[in-house]
C-alpha positions, 0 to 999 in steps of 0.5 A, a space after each residue: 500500500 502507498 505511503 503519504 510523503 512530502 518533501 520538506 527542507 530541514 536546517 540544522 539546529 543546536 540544543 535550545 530552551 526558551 523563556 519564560 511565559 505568563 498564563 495564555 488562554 486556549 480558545 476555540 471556534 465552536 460549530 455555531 461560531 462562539 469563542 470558548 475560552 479555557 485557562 491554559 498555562 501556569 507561570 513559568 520558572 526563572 530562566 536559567 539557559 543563554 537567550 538567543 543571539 539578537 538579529 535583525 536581519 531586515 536591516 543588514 547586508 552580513 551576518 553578525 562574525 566576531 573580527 578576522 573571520 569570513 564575512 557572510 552575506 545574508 541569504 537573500 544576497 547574490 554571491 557565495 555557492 549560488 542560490 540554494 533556496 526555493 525562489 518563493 523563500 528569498 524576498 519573504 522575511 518581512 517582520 511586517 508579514 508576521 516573521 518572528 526571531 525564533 533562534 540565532 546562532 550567528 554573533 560578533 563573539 564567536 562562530 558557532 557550528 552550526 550557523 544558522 537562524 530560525 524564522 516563524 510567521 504567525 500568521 501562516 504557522 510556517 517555520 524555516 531554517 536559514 542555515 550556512 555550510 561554509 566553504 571548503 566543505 565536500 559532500 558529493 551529492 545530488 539532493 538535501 534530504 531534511 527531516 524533522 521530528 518530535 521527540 520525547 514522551 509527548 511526541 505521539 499525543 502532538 500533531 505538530 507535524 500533521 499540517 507537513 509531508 501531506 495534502 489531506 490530514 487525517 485527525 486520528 493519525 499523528 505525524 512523528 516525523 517528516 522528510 524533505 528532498 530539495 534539488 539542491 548539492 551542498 556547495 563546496 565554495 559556501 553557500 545558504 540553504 532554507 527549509 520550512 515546515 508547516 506547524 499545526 497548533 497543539 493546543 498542550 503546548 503551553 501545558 507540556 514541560 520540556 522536555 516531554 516533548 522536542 524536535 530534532 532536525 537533521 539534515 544529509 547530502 543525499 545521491 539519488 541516481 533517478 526520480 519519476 513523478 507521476 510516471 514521468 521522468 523529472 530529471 532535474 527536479 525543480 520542486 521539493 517533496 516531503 513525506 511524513 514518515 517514521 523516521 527522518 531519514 526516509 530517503 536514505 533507504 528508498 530504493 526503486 519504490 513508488 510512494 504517494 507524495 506531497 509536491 510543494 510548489 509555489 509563486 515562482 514556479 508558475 513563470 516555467 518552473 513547472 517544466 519537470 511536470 508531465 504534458 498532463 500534469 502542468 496543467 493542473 498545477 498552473 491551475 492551482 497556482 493561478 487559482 491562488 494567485 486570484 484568491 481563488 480556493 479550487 484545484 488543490 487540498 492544502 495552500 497558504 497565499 496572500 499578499 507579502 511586503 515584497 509582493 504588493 501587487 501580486 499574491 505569493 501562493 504556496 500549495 502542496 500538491 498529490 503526486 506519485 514518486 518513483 526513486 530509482 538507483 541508489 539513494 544513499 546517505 554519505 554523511 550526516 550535516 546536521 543533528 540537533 534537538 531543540 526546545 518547542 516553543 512556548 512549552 514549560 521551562 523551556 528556559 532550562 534547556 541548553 543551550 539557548 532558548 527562542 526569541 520567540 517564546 509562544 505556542 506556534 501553530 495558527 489553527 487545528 481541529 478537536 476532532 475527525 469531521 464527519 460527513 453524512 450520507 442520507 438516501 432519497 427516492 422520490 417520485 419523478 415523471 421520467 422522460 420518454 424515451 429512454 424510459 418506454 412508453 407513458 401510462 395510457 392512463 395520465 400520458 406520463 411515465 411515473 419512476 424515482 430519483 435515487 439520490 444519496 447526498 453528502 453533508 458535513 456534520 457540523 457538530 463533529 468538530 470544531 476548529 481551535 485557534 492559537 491564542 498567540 495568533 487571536 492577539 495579534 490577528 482576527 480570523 474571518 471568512 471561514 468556510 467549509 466544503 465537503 469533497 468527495 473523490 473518485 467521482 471520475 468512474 461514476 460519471 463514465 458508468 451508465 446505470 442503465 437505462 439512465 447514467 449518473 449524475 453529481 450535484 455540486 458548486 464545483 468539480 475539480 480537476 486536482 492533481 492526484 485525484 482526478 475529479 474531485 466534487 466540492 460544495 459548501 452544502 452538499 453532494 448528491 450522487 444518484 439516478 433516475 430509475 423505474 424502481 426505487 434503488 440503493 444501489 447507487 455507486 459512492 465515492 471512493 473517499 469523503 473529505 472536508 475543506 477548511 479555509 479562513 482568512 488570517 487577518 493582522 490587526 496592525 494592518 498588514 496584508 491578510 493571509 488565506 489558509 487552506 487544509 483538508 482533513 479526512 472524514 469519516 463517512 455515517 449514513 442516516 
């Protein structure tokens, strides 16, 4: 059976611990749209670890080095080893689009390995890693594989990672750990590289005492001698992949096998970036991409877009996308760069752990659920006048020929869920538009298999054409699937799986541009 991967971009961190925080409050947006609010966390002990370095990276050209060592531009700048770091990343670190100092280890005292630094926006619930290999370095290779994990006691009751190396998440199936491919060779005249991940918002957070519960980010230089996508050759593969997996170094083990994977893809892919993907598959994402370029939520499962400091005039859109995978040859591991554990952000006396703890010291994650969503499925079959032909003749009687409309429709069942929203990101920002869809998929077959002597037909506001899916319905009432017959009739094909779609927009009460969330969670289908 296939597995669910993404590929996600990891960078390499120390052992870190955080500051001290007051009490937050929990809240969470009930079925009718009421705020609850819940006592979250006790005061924290007195710090006793390093802070982290300050940075303030917006205002500067190099990186902060002690006098006589090597200069290090910023990663935005031209220069050393080339650009290694995906295009949608380089221009987006404005602290006006909600980028937070989580760590640094970059100072004017001393030069510590490894160097890098740690971003989180609060607004998208995106955390990335900036991290510097220095010159004379050699790894030969092809790729970067990254992962990161959770680590710990906690770490199976945390779905942190359940927003990261898929496009659909399942409540019931926490993630341990997830693995990123990146197109990229370590570079042996220095260069920057930047990874990041989605985080869901885990609601003990502020409740878990570190170090019931850590991460681990581990990176590897990583030879893979040929990757298909979908069937196609990609040769160069131009985007990243990521899959949740058991353990960080999934891609140090594959070997000629076909997974079901996450594509992550972004703004900058839709200028020809697209070009690894097959004949029939670029249109699909060029869809996506232009779909969330106008705000529009269609065409794919899993996205955050809006507008950015560097990008006024367009929208910046991040999607990940289905696709098979194939690896072939050998992948192997030829040595490990970074492995590091670090404190999570916002957990209890974080501030103890060494050797330094965040700038950024809250709960991280915008939204999650408090349970697996339901979807209803309700049978009809209601008198209709059926049309002649192809039904016979009428009834001499009245000139009509009497049958049913057999119908099974799909709704959501509210009350099976609701979303819980991070107090952190409520402080700062309001959450508006918040709609809900439910999918169904594997509607392609149905609409192509006559049920004689009249063919299916599906009610929806939209079908989908979505990468890895095929047809996909989506409606934010309900789905009917069914047809006309002389006999009532339960015998109505269903689809292959039922989801819902969640999207909002986060909006900064400080004015900065808003920004749309989008995530599809598995559902469990009951019939009344």
């Amino acid at each position: 059976m296939n597995k669910s991967f993404t590929i996600v971009l990891l960078t390499g961190l120390t052992l870190l611990n955080f500051s001290c925080k007051k009490s937050t409050i929990d809240q969470s947006l009930s079925h009718d749209g009421a705020l609850k609010s819940m006592e979250a966390s006790p005061n924290r002990l007195l710090s006793s670890g390093t802070p982290s370095f300050p940075l303030d990276w917006e205002n500067i050209s190099f990186m902060p080095s002690p006098p006589n060592a090597p200069i290090i531009p910023v990663p935005w700048q031209s220069g050393l080893g080339g650009i290694k770091i995906d295009q949608d990343m380089i221009y987006d670190y404005a602290k006006s689009d909600g980028w937070e100092l989580v760590y640094n280890t970059f100072t004017t005292s001393a030069v510590l390995n490894p160097s890098y630094f740690m971003l989180y926006n609060k607004y998208r619930g995106v955390l990335r890693s900036y991290f510097y290999f220095a010159p004379g370095q050699n790894y030969p290779s092809n790729n970067i594989v990254c992962g990161l994990s959770l680590n710990g006691q906690g770490a199976a009751a945390s779905p942190a990672l359940n927003f990261s190396g898929t496009d659909i998440t399942d409540y019931n199936t926490n993630q341990a750990a997830v693995t990123q491919l990146q197109p990229y060779q370590v570079s042996s005249t220095g260069s920057w590289y930047a990874a990041e991940f989605e985080i869901a918002y885990d609601r003990n957070t502020a409740t878990t005492a570190y170090p019931t519960t850590t991460m681990q980010w581990q990176i590897n230089p990583n030879s893979i001698a040929q990757i298909s996508l979908n069937g196609t050759q990609a040769g160069e593969l131009n985007g990243t992949i990521a899959v949740p997996a058991s353990k960080t170094n999934f891609f140090g083990t594959l070997t000629n096998s076909i997974v079901n994977a996450a594509l992550s893809v972004g703004t900058g892919y839709a200028t020809g970036a697209i070009g690894f993907l097959s004949t029939a598959d670029k249109p699909k994402v060029a869809g996506a991409l232009s779909n969330g370029l106008a705000g529009t939520v269609s065409g794919f499962l899993n996205g955050i877009f809006g507008f950015t400091k560097k990008t006024t005039t367009n929208q910046k859109v991040s999607l990940t996308l289905n696709t098979n995978i194939t690896v072939n040859g050998s992948s192997t591991v030829s040595s490990q760069l970074f492995d590091n554990v670090f404190a999570i952000p916002g957990t209890l006396n974080n501030n103890q752990a060494a050797t330094f703890y965040p700038a950024y010291n809250v709960p991280m994650g915008v939204f999650y659920i408090d349970g697996k969503p339901q979807v209803f499925e309700q049978h009809t079959d209601s008198k209709v006048i059926l049309p002649v032909p192809p039904f016979g003749e009428p009834d001499p009687r009245n000139g009509r020929k009497e049958g049913y409309n057999s119908i099974n429709t799909y709704t959501i069942d509210r009350n099976s869920f609701n979303l819980i929203f991070n107090p952190a990101v409520l402080s700062d920002a309001t959450i508006s538009n918040i709609r809900y869809e439910v999918l169904a998929f594997g509607i392609e077959p149905i609409l192509n298999r006559d049920k004689l002597p009249y063919p299916y037909e599906i009610s929806s506001s939209k079908k989908e054409d979505i990468l890895g899916y095929g047809l996909v319905a989506s409606d934010p009432s309900s789905i009917g699937i069914g047809f006309l017959s002389l006999v009532p009739s339960k015998a109505i094909e269903k689809p292959s799986g039922v989801a819902v779609r969640v999207s909002f927009d986060v909006v900064p009460k400080d004015g900065s541009a808003k920004q749309t969330i989008v995530k599809t969670f598995k559902a469990n289908l009951t019939a009344i």
